[in-house]
C-alpha positions, -999 to +999 in steps of 0.1 A: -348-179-595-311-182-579-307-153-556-269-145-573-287-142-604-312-114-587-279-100-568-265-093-610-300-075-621-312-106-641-346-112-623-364-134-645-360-160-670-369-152-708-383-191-722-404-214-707-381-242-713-379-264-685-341-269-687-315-295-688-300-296-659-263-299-656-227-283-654-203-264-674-165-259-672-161-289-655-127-284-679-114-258-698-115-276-734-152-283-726-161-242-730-140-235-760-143-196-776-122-186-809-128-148-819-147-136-850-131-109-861-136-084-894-127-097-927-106-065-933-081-074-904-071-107-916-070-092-954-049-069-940-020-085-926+012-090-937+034-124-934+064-101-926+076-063-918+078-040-939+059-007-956+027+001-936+027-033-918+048-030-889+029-036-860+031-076-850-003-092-844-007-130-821-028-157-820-029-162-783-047-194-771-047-196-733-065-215-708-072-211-671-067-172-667-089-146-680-076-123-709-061-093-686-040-116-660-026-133-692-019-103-702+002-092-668+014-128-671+032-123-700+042-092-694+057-101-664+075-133-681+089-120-716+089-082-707+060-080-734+031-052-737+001-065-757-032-053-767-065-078-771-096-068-784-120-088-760-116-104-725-122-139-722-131-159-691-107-184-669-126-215-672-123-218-709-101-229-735-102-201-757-082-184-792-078-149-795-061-120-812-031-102-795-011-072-808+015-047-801+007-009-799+037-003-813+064-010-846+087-041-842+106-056-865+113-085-852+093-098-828+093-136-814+074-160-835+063-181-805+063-174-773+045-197-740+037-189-704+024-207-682-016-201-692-005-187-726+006-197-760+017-171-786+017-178-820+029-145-844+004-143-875+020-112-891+023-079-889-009-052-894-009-013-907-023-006-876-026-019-838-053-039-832-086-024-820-121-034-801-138-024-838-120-051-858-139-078-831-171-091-846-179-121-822-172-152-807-180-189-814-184-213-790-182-246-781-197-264-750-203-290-733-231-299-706-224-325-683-252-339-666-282-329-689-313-350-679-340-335-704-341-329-740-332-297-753-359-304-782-387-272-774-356-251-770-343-238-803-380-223-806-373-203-777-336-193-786-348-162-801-368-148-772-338-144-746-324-111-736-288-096-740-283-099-697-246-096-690-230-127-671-222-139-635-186-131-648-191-096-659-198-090-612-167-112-603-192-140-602-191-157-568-178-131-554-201-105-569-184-071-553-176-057-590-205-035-595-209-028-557-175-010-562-182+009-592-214+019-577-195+035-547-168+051-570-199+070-590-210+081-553-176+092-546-174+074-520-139+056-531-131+046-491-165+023-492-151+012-527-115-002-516-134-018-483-159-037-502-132-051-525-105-059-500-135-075-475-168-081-490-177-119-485-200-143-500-218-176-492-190-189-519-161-175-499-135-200-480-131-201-441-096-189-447-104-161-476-131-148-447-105-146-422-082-128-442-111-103-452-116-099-417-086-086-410-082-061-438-116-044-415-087-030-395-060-007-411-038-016-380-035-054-398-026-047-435+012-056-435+002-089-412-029-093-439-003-086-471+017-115-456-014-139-456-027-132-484-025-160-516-007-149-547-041-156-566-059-126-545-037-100-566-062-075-565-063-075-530-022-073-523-020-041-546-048-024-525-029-037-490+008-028-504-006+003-513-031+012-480+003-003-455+019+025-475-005+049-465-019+062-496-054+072-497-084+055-511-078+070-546-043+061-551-046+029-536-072+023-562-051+032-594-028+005-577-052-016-596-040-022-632-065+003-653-079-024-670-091-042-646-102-009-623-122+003-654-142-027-651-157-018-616-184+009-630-190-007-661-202-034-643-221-009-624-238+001-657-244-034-665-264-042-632-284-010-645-284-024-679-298-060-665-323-045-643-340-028-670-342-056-689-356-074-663-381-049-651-390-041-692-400-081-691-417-078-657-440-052-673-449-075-707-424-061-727-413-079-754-376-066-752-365-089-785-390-067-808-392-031-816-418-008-800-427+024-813-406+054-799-380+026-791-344+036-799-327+008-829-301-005-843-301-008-884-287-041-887-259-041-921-243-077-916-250-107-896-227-094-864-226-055-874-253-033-857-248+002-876-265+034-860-288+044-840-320+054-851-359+060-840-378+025-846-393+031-883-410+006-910-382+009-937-379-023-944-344-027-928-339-055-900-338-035-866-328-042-836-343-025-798-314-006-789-314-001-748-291+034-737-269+028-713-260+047-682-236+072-682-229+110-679-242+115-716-276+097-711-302+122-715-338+099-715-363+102-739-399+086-738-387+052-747-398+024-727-360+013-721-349+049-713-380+058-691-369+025-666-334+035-667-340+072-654-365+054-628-336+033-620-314+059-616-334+077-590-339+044-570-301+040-569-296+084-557-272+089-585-274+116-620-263+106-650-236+132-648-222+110-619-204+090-640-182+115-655-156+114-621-132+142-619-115+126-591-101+094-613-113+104-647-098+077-665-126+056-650-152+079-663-183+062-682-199+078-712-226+059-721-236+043-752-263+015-763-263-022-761-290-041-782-316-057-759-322-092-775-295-117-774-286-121-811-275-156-816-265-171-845-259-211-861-269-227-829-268-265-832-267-290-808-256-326-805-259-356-781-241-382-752-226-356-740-249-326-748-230-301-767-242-270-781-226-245-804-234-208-815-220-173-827-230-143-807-215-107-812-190-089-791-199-077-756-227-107-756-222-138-729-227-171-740-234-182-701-270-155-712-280-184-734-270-217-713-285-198-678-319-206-704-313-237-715-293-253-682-316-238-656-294-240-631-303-243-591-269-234-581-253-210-609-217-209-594-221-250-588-230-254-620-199-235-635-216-202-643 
């Protein structure tokens, strides 16, 4: 088991498959995504403004920037605020939806960066939300594969819903460890692990320049050094050489990338109990009496929440996530949680933080299996294709079928 994976919470695989082998991402166009969104939003829009439909909704395809810096990017270029519904990685090559939170009449019809292409599809009653998002589909390719990939549809169906690699800042895995010091209140250990936490991954020059941000007395000479591409790092400097505390230097950070930082706290806790669930010969892709479900009502849509019952009805195990509403019950998933809690020192009320409420976690559920959909593979190179739901990581599935020695190596 790759130690990065353990570092994320994932602590075990899910199939016995023996795995391919290979890469991913060796280019963007070879890890395509395109959105799956509700059939009401695209019923819904209007070719032009007028009536009800007045807020303007893009296709934004974009490749080699995640969804928030193409965002900022294109703010920054064409003085343009935009809405998506789901964040997509870097390395990929990937479609999406993009929208205006407010009434324009007439917007651009095409618009490019240099990551980002905008193409206007119409205009919506509405502005866009996370609800209208159903899925992704995907598209990859494996360089590299040395076995077949024959046993492994069988065993599709028994992997867990762990989030990413990407979802901890992936090499550099300090995402979580900051949210977790935010819960604690402990935002000075937060801005230090972000500005100089290293890896094995990290460059001789990046671990020099974390060096020096160990001592306030270098922050203008470290602001200076520091590559454009570390922008999270240059907003905490500028605003630290400026001598703002630990709080404000932290809402230097755009909110939607600071709001990331204890959700993917919750997320280690999330992939923890998943693994220690599968540690103890749980079976975390069925339902279990006094296990908490979801009632399944379309391919992608999980409706409520519910006690596991015989109706009849698909259900799916339902896992309750950290936050300052969790309460646990005596269901397996909830029971490791509130272990895992007590390991960590922190209450679920913990996450509600006065000090920078807007990064304040309530909760909710995730489902535990990863519910994949229309996988198909084919051959020379090996490319494999699937739908999965929103919030779900396609990089969950290929860790199973890749295997990989070296995650980050191999593109994860």
């Amino acid at each position: 088991m790759p130690e990065i994976d353990r570092m994320a919470g994932m602590e075990c695989y899910c199939t016995d498959f023996a795995g391919t082998g290979g890469s991913i991402k060796q280019k963007s166009e070879g890890f395509r995504v395109s959105e799956l969104v509700d059939d009401s939003l695209l019923a819904g829009i209007s070719p032009a403004f007028g009536g009800a439909h007045r807020y303007p909704l893009y296709v934004l395809e974009k490749e080699g920037v995640d969804s928030n810096h193409a965002l900022m990017e294109i703010e920054r270029v064409h003085r343009l605020r935009l809405r998506v519904m789901g964040i997509k990685d870097a390395k990929a090559a990937t479609t999406q939806y993009a929208g205006a939170s407010h009434a324009w009449k007439d917007p651009p019809k095409r618009l490019e960066t240099q990551h980002t292409l905008l193409s206007l599809k119409g205009f919506t009653k509405k502005p866009i939300g996370r609800e209208s998002l159903a899925g992704n589909e995907f598209e990859i390719t494996i360089h590299g594969a040395g076995s077949s990939i024959g046993g492994f549809a069988r065993e599709a169906g028994k992997i867990a819903n762990f989030y990413g690699l990407q979802r901890f800042g992936s090499e550099r895995m300090v995402t979580h460890l900051a949210g977790r010091e935010i819960v604690k209140r402990n935002f000075a250990g937060a801005v230090r692990l972000l500005l100089c936490y290293t890896t094995e991954y990290d460059s001789e020059s990046s671990r020099e320049i974390r060096k020096k941000c160990e001592d306030p007395a270098n922050y203008r000479r470290a602001l200076k050094e520091m590559p454009r591409g570390m922008d999270i790092e240059r907003q905490l400097l500028a605003a630290l050489a400026d001598g703002k505390e630990p709080v404000a230097a932290l809402r230097a950070i755009p909110i939607t990338i600071r709001r990331l930082f204890v959700q993917a706290y919750q997320s280690f806790l999330f992939n923890r109990c998943l693994s220690l669930a599968i540690a103890q010969g749980h079976d975390v892709t069925s339902p279990e009496e006094g296990d908490l479900c979801f009632e399944m009502e379309g391919p992608f849509t999980f409706g409520r929440v519910m006690k596991f019952s015989a109706s009849g009805k698909q259900m799916v195990p339902a896992v309750r996530m950290a936050g300052y509403t969790f309460q646990p019950g005596k269901g397996r998933f909830e029971t490791i949680t509130k272990g895992l809690l007590e390991q960590e020192g922190v209450a679920a009320r913990d996450f509600y933080i006065k000090e920078m409420q807007e990064l304040s976690q309530q909760g909710g559920f995730r489902q535990a299996p990863l519910w994949c959909r229309d996988l198909a593979f084919s051959q020379n190179p090996l490319r494999v294709s699937f739908k999965l739901p929103k919030g779900s990581y396609a990089t969950t599935l290929l860790r199973e079928l890749i295997k990989p020695e070296d995650p980050i190596a191999a593109g994860f």
